[in-house]
N, C-alpha and C positions, 0 to 999 in steps of 0.2 A: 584560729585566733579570733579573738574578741573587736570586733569593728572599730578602728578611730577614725570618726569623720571628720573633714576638713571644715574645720570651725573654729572661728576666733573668737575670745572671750566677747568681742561686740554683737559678734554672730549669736551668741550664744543667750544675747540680751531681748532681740528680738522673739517674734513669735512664732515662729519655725513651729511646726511640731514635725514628727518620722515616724512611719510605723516601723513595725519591729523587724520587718523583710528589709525599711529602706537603711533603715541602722546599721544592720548586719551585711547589706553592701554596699554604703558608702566611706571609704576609705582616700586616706590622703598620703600615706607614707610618711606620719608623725609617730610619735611614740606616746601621746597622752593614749591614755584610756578612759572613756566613757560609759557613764551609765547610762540606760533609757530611763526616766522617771517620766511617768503618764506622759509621753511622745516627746519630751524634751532632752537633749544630750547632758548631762553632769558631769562633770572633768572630775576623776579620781585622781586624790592628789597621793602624792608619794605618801603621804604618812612621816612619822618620828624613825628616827634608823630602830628604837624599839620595836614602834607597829611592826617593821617589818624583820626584826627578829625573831619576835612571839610568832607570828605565822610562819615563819621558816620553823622554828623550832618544832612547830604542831606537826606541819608535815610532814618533817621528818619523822616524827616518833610515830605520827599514822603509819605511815611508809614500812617504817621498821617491823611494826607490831604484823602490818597485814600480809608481809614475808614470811615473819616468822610462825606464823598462824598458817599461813600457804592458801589466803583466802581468796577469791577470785574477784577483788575489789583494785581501786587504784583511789591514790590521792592526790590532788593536785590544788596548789596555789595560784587564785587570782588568773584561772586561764580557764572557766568553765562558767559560762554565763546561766542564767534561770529565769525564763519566762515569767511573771508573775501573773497573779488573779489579782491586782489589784481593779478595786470593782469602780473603773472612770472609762470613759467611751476611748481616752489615749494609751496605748500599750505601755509596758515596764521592762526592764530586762534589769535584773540585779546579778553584780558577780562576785560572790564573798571570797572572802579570805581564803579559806578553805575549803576544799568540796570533797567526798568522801563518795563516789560513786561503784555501782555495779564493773567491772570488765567489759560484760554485754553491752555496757546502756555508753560504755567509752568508744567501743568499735564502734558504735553508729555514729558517735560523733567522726570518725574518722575523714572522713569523705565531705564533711560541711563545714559551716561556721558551727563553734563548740559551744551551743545554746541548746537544755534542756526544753522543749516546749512542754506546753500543757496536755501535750494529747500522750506524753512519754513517762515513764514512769519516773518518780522523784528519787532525787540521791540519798543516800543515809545519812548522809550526815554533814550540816555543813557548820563552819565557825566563822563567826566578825570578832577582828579587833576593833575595841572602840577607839575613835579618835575624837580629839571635840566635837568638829564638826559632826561627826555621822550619830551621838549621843541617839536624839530622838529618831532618827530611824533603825537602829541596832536594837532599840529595847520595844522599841513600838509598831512603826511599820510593817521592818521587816519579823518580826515577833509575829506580828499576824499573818504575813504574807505565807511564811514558809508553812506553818501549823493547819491556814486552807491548802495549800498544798500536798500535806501529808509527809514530810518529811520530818521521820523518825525521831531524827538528834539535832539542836541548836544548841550552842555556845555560844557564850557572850564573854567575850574576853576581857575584864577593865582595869588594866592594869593603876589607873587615875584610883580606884576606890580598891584595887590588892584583890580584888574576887575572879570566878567564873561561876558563872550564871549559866547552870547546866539545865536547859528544856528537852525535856522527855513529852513526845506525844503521848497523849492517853484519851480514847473515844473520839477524836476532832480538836482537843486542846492540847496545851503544850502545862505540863506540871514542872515549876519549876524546885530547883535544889540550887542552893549558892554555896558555892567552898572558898578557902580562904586559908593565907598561912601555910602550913604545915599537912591541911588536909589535902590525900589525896582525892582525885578525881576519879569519882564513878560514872561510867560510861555503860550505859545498855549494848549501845553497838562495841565498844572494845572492853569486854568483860573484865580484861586481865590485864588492861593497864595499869601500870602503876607509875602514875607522875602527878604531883603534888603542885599546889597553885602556887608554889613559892618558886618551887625549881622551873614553872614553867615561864616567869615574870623574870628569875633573873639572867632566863635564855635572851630573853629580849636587850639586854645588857650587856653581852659578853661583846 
């Protein structure tokens, strides 16, 4: 599990900063979850009961696909944090929506706190739903973060503009594709899916 430190929104105003070790063992028996942004705690908020259909919906159909495929991956929602390189002297830890990891790279989480570090190799594939708030670092931050990182596939989920915003690495950068409507989505890592940006917006609904 993902660190929640015992911290009140006043706590949270001051200038505290946490490395990424103090983060991931400071814990209070709350149920917020936090981010690290450059040594600072950010309270993740629940989201729209959509945000958090859309990412049920993805995981499941990850899920489904990497069965039925029989592939030696695992997917998981909002429970697998990632190190980042963002380039400031304060540590990061970002936890997306989705994460789309090796087997392998899961058993080693098994025994710690379930944080990819830098020294580990990157997941395949991860996806943000956007929510207002998270807008500029969905498209931008973390847009950079993940692509120094090397991680394969980014989705940008916006449900606010009806798209996904499909990044494919290529040479160190991320090439994007946007679908929309009735397209479906092409996936490098899930070749053979077939789910359409419409059906996957009105998962978020049901």
């Amino acid at each position: 599990a993902i660190a929640r430190p015992a911290v009140t929104p006043m706590t949270l105003a001051t200038d505290r900063r946490y490395s990424l070790d103090e983060y991931l063992a400071y814990h209070d028996g709350t149920n917020t979850r936090y981010e690290l942004i450059d040594g600072t705690l950010k309270p993740m908020s629940l989201g729209t009961g959509q945000h958090g259909g859309i990412a049920e919906f993805i995981n499941d159909t990850f899920k489904a696909e990497i069965r039925r495929l029989q592939l030696p991956w695992i997917s998981k929602d909002m429970k697998i944090g990632i190190q980042s390189p963002r380039g400031t002297r304060w540590e990061t830890c970002r936890i997306p929506d989705v994460t789309v990891l090796t087997l392998e790279l899961w058993q080693e989480l098994q025994n710690r706190e379930a944080v990819i570090r830098l020294s580990e190799p990157p997941p395949l594939l991860v996806v943000e739903v956007v929510s207002p708030s998270t807008i500029q670092e969905d498209y931008r931050a973390k847009h950079s973060e993940y692509a120094v990182l090397d991680i394969p596939e980014y989705w940008i989920v916006d449900a606010e503009r009806g798209c996904v915003t499909l990044c494919s690495l290529d040479e160190g950068r991320y090439q994007e594709h946007e679908f929309q409507g009735e397209a479906a989505i092409i996936s490098p890592t899930f070749s053979e899916l077939q789910v359409t940006v419409s059906q996957l917006l009105k998962a978020g609904l049901a």
